[in-house]
N, C-alpha and C positions, 0 to 999 in steps of 0.2 A: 462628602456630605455637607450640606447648608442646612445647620437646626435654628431652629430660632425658638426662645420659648415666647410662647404665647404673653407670659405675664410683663415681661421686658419689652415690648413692642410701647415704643414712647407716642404720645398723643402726634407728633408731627411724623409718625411713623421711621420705616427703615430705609437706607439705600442700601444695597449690594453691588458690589462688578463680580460681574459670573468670570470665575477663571477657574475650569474647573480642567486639572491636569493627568488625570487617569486616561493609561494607556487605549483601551477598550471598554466595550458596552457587551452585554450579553440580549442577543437576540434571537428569539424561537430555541434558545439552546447552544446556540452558537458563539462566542467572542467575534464583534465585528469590534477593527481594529480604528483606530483614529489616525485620520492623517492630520487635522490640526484641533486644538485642546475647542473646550469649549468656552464662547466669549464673549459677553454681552454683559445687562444690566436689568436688576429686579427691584421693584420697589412694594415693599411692604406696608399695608398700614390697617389700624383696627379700628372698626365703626363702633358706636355705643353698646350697640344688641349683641356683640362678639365676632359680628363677621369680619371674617382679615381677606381682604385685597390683595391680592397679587395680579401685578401687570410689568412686564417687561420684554425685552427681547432678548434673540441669543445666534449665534452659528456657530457650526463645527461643518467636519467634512468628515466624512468615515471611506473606507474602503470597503467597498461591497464587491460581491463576485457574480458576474454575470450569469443569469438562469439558462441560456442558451450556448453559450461560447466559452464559459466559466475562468475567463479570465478575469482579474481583477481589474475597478476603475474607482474613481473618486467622486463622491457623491455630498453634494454642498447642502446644508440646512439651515435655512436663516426663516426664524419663525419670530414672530410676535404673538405675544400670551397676554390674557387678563383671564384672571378666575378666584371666581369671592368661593371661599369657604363659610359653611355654617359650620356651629357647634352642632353636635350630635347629642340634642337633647329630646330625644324622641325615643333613641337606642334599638335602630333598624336593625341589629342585631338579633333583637326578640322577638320570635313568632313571626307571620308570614305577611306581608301586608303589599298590594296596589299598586305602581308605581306608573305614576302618570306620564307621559310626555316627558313634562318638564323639569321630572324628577331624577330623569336619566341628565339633566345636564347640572346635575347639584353636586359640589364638591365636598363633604363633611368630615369635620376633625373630632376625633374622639380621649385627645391627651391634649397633654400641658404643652407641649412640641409640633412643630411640623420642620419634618426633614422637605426643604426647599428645592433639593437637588433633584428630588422626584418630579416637579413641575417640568422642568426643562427636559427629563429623560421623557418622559411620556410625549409631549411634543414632539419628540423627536422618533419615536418608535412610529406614531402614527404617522409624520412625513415619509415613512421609510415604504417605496414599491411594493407591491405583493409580489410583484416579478422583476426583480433587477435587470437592466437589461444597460450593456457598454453602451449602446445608441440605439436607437429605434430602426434602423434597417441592420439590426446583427441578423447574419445566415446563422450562426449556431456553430456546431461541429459534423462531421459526417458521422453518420451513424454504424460504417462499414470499418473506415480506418482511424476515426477520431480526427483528423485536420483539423483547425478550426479553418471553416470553408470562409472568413474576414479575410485570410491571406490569400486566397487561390483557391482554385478548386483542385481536389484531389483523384479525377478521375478513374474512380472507383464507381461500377457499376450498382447504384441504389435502389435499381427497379428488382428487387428479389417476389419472384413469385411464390406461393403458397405450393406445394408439390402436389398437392391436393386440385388443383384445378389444372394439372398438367393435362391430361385426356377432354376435360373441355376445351383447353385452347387447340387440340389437335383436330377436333373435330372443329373448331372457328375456322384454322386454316383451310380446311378442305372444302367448306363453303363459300371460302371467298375465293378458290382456287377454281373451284366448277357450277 
């Protein structure tokens, strides 16, 4: 965790080096594992009206597992961030209100703190595929004996018919027969 309190953030603002050394991230539910820590640099600082500035970059590499092939591969994120937070002095918390456009890209703090570490994890979940994939031409696995069909093909018969359309194909044959 990177907290910073609000009231400590000095007029010529913060530096930080992101060196953030936790094994995994938990994603959709799952622990994705880190193959290198996370590494970069965030720079802090507070406007008159209370808005705090955050801009910096970062990368790590995680292990993700392929949607198709499910083998494991390494997956690099190198992002640059800026995002001004407001105070929360409205208190969207109460009752129902509106939100326009550009209210969905508003960041708000509602305590004396902001955990930093959260900036660079969210970056990082959005970089992350909806469908992991080792490379863009993976065949997958067979669906008959499991192979992963990247090494060879497993010559397993995949055209399984439905038992249900057997007496139609019998009768396709016999028309193509006479």
């Amino acid at each position: 965790m990177l907290v910073v309190k609000i009231a400590d953030i000095p007029e010529h603002g913060l530096h930080f080096d992101i060196r953030d050394e936790r094994k995994s991230i938990v994603v959709n539910g799952l622990d994705v594992p880190l193959v290198s820590p996370y590494s970069g640099f965030m720079d802090v600082n507070k406007t008159e009206d209370g808005r705090i500035l955050v801009e910096g970059s970062f990368s790590v590499t995680l292990q993700l597992t392929c949607s198709r092939c499910l083998e494991h591969f390494d997956f690099s994120v190198v992002e640059s961030f800026r995002d001004i937070f407001y105070p929360d002095t409205l208190g969207w918390d109460h009752g129902v209100h509106e939100l326009s456009r550009e209210d969905l890209d508003i960041l708000y703090y509602r305590t004396e703190e902001l955990d930093l570490s959260l900036v660079y994890l969210e970056k990082t979940y959005l970089a992350l595929p909806m469908k992991p994939l080792c490379r863009d031409d993976c065949k997958g696995i067979c669906p008959v004996c499991g192979k992963n069909l990247n090494y060879g093909s497993c010559g397993c018969n995949r055209r399984v018919t439905d038992p249900r359309w057997e007496q139609l194909a019998k009768i396709k044959k016999k028309l193509l027969k006479g």
